[in-house]
C-alpha positions, -999 to +999 in steps of 0.1 A: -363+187-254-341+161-241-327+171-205-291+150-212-263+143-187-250+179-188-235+191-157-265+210-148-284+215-118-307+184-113-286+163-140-259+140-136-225+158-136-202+153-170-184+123-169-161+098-189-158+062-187-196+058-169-220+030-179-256+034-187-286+015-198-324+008-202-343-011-174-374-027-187-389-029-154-391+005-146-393+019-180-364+047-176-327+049-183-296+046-156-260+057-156-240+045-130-199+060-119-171+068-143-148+097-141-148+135-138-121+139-161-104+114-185-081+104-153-102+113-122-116+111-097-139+085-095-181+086-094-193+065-076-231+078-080-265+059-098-292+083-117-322+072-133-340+090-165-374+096-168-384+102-199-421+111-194-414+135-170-377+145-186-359+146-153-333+127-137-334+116-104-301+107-080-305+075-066-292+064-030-292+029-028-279+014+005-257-005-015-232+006-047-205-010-067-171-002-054-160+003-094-167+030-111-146+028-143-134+000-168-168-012-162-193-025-183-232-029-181-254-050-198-294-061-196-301-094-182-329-101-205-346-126-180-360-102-159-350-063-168-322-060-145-286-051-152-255-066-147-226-047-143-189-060-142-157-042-133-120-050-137-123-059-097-137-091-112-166-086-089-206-084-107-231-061-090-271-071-102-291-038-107-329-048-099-348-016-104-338-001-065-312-016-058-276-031-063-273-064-053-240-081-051 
């Protein structure tokens, strides 16, 4: 079975508004921020999905988007990475480890 984004131990907590998607590079899933409720607070935390092991992992980059909802995440197609943009106009590069402004 599919381990999904539950709220329990080990998993990312529920959330609404988040953004997630498939990084080539790595091979594995990633959700990034949204909200705890349809109002708040914010998330502000990156998980990665393994599907051959079926666990997720919390990621601590030294770096992380200051948005976390009204966001919206896309694959570069060039090289596997991800692009996210948020309604601070501001576009954060997801490159496998890190966020790169």
């Amino acid at each position: 079975p599919t381990k999904l984004a539950n709220g329990t131990a080990g998993s990312p907590s529920v959330r609404f508004h988040g953004q997630g998607g498939y990084v080539p590079r790595t091979n594995q899933e990633m959700i990034y921020g949204g909200l705890t409720s349809g109002a708040g607070p914010s998330l502000y935390d990156t998980w990665e999905y393994s599907a051959s092991g079926n666990t997720w992992t919390q990621l601590a980059p030294a770096q992380a988007p200051t948005t976390a909802s009204d966001t919206f995440l896309c694959q570069t197609g060039l090289d596997g990475g991800l692009f996210l943009y948020g309604k601070s106009l501001v576009s954060y590069y997801w490159n496998g480890s890190q966020w790169v402004f």
